[in-house]
N, C-alpha and C positions, 0 to 999 in steps of 0.2 A: 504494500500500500504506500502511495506517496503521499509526503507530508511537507505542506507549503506553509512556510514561516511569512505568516501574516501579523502586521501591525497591529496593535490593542493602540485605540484611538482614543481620544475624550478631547471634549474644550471644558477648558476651566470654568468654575461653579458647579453649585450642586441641585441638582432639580430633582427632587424625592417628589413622592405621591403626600398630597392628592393634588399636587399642581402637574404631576404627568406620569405618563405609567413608566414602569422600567426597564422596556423595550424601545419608548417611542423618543427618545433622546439623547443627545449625545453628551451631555454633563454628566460628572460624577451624580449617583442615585442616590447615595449613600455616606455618610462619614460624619467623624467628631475630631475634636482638637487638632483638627489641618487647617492648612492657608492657601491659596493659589498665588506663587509668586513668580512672576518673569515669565510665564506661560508654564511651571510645575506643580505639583501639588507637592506638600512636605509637611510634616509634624510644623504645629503652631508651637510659637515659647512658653516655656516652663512661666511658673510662677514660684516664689519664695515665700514664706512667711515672714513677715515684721517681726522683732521681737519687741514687747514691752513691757513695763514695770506695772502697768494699772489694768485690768481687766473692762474691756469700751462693752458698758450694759447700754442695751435695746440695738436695734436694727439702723444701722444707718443710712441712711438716705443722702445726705449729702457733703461734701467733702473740699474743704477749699485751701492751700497751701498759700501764706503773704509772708512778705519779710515786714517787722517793725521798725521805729524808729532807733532804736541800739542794732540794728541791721542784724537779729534773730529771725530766722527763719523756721516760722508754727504751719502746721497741719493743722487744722479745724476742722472738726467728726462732727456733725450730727445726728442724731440718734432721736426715733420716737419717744424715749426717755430724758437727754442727758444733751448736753457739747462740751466738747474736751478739745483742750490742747495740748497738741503733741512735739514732744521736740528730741532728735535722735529716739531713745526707747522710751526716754520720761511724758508719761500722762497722764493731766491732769483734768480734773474734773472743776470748768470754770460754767458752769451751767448758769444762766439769770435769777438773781433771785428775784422774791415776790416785794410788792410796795408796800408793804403792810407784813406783820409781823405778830407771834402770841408772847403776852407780859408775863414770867411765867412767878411763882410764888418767890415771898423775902429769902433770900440769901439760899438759892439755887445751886450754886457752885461748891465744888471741895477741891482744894487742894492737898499738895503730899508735899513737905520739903522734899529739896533737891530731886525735885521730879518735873518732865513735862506736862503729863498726862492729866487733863482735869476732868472731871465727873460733872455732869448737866442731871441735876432732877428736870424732867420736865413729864406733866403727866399725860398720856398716850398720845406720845410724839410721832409715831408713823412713822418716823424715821429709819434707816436701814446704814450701812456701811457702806465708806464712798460716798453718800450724800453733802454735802454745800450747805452750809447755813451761812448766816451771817448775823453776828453778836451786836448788841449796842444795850447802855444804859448801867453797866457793871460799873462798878464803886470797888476800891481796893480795898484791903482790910491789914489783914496780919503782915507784919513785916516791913510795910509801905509797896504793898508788888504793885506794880504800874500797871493800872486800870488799862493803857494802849496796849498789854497785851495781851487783854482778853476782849475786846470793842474792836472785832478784829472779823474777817470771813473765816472762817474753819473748815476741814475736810473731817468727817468723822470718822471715828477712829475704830471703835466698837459700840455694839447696843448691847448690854447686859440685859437690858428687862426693858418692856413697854413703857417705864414711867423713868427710866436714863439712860446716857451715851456719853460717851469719852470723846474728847478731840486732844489732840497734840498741840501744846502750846509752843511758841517762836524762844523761850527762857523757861528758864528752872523755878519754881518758885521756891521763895527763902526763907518760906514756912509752913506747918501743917494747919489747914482750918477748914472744916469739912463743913463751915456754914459765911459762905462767901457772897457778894456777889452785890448785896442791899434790895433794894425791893421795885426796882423798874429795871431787872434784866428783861430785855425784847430779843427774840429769836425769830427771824426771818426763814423759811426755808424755799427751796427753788420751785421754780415755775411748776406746774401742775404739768403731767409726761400727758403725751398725746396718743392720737392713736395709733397704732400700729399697721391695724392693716383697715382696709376702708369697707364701709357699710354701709350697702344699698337699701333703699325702701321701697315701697313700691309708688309707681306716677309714671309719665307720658316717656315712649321709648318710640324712636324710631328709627328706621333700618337707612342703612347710607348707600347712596346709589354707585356709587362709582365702579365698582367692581360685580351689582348683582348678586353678593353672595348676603347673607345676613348677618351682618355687623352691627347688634343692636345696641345703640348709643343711648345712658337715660341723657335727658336734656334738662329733668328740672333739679339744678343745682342746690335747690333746697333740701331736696330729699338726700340727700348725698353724703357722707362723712367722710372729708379726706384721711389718707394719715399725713400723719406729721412730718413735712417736708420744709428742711430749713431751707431759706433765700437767702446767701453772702456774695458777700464782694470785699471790695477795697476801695474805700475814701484816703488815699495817700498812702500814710504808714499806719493805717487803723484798718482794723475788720470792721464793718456793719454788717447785719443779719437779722433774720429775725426767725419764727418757731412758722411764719404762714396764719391762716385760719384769722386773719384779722388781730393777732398779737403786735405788741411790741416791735418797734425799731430799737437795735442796738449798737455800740459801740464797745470797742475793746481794742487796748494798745499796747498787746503779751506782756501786760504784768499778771503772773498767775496766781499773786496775791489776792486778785480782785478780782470778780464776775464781771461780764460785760453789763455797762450798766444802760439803760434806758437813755435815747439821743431827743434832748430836750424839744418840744414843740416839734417834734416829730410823728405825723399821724400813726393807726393803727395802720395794719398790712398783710395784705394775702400775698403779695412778691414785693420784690426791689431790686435795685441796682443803683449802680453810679454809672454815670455819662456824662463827660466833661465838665469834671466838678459840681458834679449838682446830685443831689439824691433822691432819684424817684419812686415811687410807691403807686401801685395798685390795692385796690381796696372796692368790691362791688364792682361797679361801671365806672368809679373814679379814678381819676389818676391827679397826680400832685405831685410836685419836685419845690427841693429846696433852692433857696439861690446859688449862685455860683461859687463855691467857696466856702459856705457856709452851710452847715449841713443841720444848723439851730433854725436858721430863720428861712419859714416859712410865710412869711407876710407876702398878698400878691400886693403890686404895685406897678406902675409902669417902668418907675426907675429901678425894679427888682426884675430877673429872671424868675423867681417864684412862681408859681403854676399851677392849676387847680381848674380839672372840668372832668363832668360827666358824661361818657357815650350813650348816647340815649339808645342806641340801637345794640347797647349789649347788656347783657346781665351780669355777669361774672368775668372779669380781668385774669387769667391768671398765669399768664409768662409773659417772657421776652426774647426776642432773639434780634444781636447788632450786627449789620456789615455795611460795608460800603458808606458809613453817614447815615443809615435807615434804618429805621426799630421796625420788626414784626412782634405786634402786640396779640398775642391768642385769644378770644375770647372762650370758654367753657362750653358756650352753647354751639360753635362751631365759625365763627364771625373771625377773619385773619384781617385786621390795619395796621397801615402802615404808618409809622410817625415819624417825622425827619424835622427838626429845630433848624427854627426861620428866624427865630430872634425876634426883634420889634412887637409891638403889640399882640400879633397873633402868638407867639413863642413858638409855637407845635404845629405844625403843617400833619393833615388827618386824612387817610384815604383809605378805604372799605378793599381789601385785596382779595378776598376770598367770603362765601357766606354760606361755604360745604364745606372747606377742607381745616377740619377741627383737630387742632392737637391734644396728641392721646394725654399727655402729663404736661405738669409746671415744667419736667427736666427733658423735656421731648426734644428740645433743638440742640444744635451744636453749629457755629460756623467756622468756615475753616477754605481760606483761601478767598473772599469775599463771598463764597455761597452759604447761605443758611440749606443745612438736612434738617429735616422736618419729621419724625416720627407721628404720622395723624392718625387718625381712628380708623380710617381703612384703607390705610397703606402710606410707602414711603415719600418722602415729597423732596422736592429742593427750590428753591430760590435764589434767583442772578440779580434781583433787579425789576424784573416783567412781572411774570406769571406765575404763581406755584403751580411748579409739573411736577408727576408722578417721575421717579428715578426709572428708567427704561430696562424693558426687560427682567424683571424681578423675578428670579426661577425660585422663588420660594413665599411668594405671595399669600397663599391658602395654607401653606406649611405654618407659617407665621398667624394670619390671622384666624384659621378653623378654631385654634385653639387656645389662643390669646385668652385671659380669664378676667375680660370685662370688668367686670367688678372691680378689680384692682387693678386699675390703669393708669392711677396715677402713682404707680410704680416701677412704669416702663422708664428709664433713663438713656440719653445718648450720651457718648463721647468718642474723640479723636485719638488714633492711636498715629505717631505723627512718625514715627520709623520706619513702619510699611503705607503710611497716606490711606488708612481705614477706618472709615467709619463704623461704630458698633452699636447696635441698637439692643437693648435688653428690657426683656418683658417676661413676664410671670404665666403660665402656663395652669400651676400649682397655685398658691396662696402668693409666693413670694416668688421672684425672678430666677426664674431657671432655666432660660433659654437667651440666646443670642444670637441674633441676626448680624455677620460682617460683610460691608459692604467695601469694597477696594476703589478707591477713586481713580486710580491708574489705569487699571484695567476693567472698570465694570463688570463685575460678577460680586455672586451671593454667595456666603456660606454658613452655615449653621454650626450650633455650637450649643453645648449642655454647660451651663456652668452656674453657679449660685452665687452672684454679685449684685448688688444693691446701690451702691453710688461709687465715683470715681473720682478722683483729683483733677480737677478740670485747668490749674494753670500750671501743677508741676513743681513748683520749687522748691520743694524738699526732697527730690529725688530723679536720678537720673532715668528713673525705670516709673513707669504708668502706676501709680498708686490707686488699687482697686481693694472695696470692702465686701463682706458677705451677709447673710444677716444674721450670723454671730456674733458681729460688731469683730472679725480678726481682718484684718490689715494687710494684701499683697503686694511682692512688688513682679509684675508683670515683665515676661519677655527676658525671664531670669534662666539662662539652662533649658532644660526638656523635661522637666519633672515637676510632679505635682507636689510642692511642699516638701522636697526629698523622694516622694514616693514615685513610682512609676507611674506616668500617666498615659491612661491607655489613649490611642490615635490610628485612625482607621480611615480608610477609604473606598466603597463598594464601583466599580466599572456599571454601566449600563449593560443590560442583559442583549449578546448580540446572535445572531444567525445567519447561516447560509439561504441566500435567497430567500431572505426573511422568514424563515424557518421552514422551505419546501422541502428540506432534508436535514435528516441528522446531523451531526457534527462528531466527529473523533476528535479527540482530544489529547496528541500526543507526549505534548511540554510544554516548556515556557522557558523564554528566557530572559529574564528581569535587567530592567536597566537602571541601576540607583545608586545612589550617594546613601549610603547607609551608615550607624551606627547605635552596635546591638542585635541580638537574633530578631528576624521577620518571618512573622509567620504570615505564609501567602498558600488562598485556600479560594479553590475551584467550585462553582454552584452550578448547580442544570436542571431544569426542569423542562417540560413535555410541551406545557400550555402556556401561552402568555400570561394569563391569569392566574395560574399558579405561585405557591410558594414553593423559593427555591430549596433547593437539597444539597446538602453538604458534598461532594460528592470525595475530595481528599484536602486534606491541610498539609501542608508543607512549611518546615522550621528552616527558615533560609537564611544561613550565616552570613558574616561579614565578609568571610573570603567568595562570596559569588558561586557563580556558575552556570546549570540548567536545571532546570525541574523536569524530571522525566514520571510523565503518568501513562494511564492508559482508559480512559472514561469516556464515555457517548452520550450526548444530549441533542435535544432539538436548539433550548437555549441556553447559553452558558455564560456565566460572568467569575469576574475573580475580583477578592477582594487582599488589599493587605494591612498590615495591623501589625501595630511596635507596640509593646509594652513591656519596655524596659529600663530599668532606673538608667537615665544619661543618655537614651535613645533615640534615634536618630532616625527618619529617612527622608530622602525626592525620588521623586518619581520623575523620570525619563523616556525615553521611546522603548516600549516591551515589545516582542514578538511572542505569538503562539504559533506551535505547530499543531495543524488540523489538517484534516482531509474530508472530505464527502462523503456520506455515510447513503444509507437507503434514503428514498423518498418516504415521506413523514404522510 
């Protein structure tokens, strides 16, 4: 029998079912933790874990790296619970406290000479370990101990019992007195933690046309419970931020002695940013900026930049995406305007860009290169400028949206990966983000990807490597090695299922012979089935070392495909031009 070494073909991206069968395409069908790079497919980069000193409780959502004015450079986490800053492995828990505070009973406090640790009666404080309070109103006693260093924020330390907790003081105190403190100690504790994951009710839902599939959007934001998604930036050498849901604007300039504290005459806020020294906020259908510079005064005037109106034509504000000099402002209900500052009287130049293509999240955009990508409710989008258009050719359109888990959309997040120029969209499937969509701007192809991430460091400066979170609150640095954490991480790629004149005969199946950049054992395994609608069958697996070679089989199918698969600590491969040898078998 003669055996002709034929080509195994593919174009880069992956097109699985239910966006095409696995016969009728020539993209990968199949695969996890690959990339298509240069025209090959090869294992995607490892990731590392962070190491750190403080354990980041609740799920984080959003993640923003600034340098201060002492030119430190913090990571800022936050978490449906908590915000923390990070600096090398040190984190701290500088979360906001509240404006108001409990007065708790005369002479609260005990001290221990030469000790830090002081004791809080307070009775059913709710408090836990790791929480943020902040002290005022203590009077010194025995010794002369200086009242500053107990009128002070604290981290707690432990909770013995519902009615006290320990925090660790800044000095020793220079004597014992277990009835301290005089009778208007106030104890602040941090903001009230949000939600976690989001809560629908029932009210008006309607299906989005663009693709005909049923992408059921609710529309009335009332009924709605986000979770809690923080909004940051940078006003110069200060973070501002805020928790969403109409909270607080704040401030903080890495001293982590101090919570960020509340940015005077600055409204409430479901988003924000800064743009050219001013600070804007979304709130309802309003929008408001401070003046230029000053990020206290909000007075509109005409000799002020200050700024203040409502979009009548929308209900809920809630992102932003900048490029080129033009804001796209989201609206919830599906409403994309465009805002570009004109200065003089008007300030805000306002244009209606879209009133169907509604972004899925607050963290749905990313731009990068002057285009905003657009993560919307029934598919990918970009903007130049013009028009928001659909990103073309989307081989995983239904793969993405059949199963997307609505409910919790605004937990989809984008970001740039700027090494290989890819875009990553991530969205939850399950409760919490467990898939991702990469989108290559160089090349134009999709690829999928299983992974448990939740927000991402969107400007970088704390690390040379993509800082991504999971919703364990643990900390990666991306594009680290080929391993998961240390571990082996498995990375696979399935060929399209092909045939002899589209399956009018058999196929024999004599070998293969692999063309790759490998490292580590590869196991590369044969599938065939009868019927195109079938599932495939194993038919043999082969362990393909690093010294190469051929694969010699001997198996018969109508359709056959091969898949290959590294899972090895430190392993490696690309895929290259393959050959198989077949021959023609009977007619089928």
């Amino acid at each position: 029998m003669s055996f002709s070494a034929t080509p195994i073909r593919f174009i880069a991206g992956v097109n699985p079912e239910p966006d095409e069968t696995k016969q009728n395409t020539r993209h990968i069908i199949d695969g996890d933790n690959i990339r298509f790079y240069r025209g090959g497919v090869q294992k995607i980069g490892g990731h590392a874990t962070e190491v750190v000193d403080t354990t980041i409780q609740g799920c984080p959502r959003s993640v923003l790296s600034f340098t201060d004015a002492n030119n430190n450079t913090w990571t800022v986490i936050g978490t449906h619970l908590k915000l923390y800053a990070k600096q090398g492995s040190a984190v701290t828990n500088i979360t906001p406290l509240q404006t108001s505070g409990a007065t708790l009973g005369t002479d609260p406090l005990a001290l221990i000479s030469g000790d830090k640790t002081m004791t809080v009666t307070y009775t059913s404080h709710g408090l836990a370990v790791g929480d943020r309070i902040g002290m005022s109103g203590a009077t010194h006693g025995t010794g002369g101990f200086a009242a500053a260093n107990i009128n002070v924020e604290h981290i707690v330390d432990t909770v013995p019992d519902a009615n006290t907790f320990t925090v660790e003081l800044a000095a020793v105190a220079p004597a014992t007195d277990a009835t301290e403190g005089g009778a208007a100690v106030v104890v602040k504790k941090e903001i009230a933690a949000g939600e976690k994951d989001a809560v629908a009710a029932s009210g008006p839902w309607v299906g989005v046309p663009w693709t005909g599939l049923p992408y059921n959007i609710q529309t009335d934001t009332s009924l709605f419970i986000q979770p809690r998604i923080w909004w940051m930036d940078t006003f110069g050498d200060k973070w501002v931020g805020g928790a969403g849901n109409g909270g607080k604007c704040y401030q903080w300039d890495g001293d982590i002695a101090a919570a960020p504290t509340i940015i005077t005459n600055a409204p409430d806020a479901d988003w924000g940013w800064v743009e050219d020294a001013k600070l804007v906020t979304l709130l309802g259908n309003r929008v408001k900026n401070s003046n230029t510079g000053d990020f206290t005064d909000w007075t509109v005037s005409a000799a002020s930049s200050a700024y203040e109106d409502d979009k009548e034509d929308a209900t809920k504000l809630i992102s932003r995406a900048y490029a080129n000099g033009e804001n796209l402002i989201f609206a919830d209900e599906g409403n994309v305007f465009r805002m570009r500052w004109v200065g003089g009287t008007v300030k805000w130049l306002w244009e209606k860009v879209s009133d169907t293509v509604g972004i899925i999240s607050p963290s749905g955009s990313i731009a990068v290169g002057g285009i905003i990508y657009i993560f919307a409710r029934e598919g990918l989008y970009f903007y130049n400028g013009g028009i928001l258009s659909p990103l073309p050719d989307n081989t995983l359109i239904r793969y993405m949206f059949d199963d997307l888990n609505i409910t919790q959309r605004y937990k989809c997040f984008v970001w740039f990966n700027q090494k290989f120029n890819e875009v990553c969209f991530h969205y939850p499937v399950s409760i919490e983000n467990d898939r991702c969509t990469i989108f290559s701007i160089t090349e134009g192809h999709y690829t999928p990807r299983i992974i448990d991430r939740t927000a991402a460091d969107t400007e970088g400066q704390a690390s040379q490597f993509p800082v991504l979170a999971d919703s364990d609150g643990i900390l990666y640095q991306h594009e680290v090695g080929y391993n998961d954490s240390g571990d082996a991480m498995n990375a696979y790629c399935t060929v399209a299922y092909q045939a002899l004149q589209n399956g009018k005969y058999q196929t024999f199946v004599e070998g293969m012979e692999p063309d790759l950049i490998q490292e580590g054992s590869l196991t590369i395994s044969l599938y065939g089935k009868d019927r195109a609608t079938n599932a495939g069958t194993l038919l043999e697996s082969f362990a393909f070392p690093e010294a190469g070679g051929k694969i010699d089989c001997a198996h018969e199918a109508r359709w056959r495909s091969w898949e290959f698969r590294n899972n090895t600590v430190d392993g490696f491969f690309r895929i290259g031009g393959m050959r198989e040898f077949i021959s023609q078998g009977s007619e089928f």
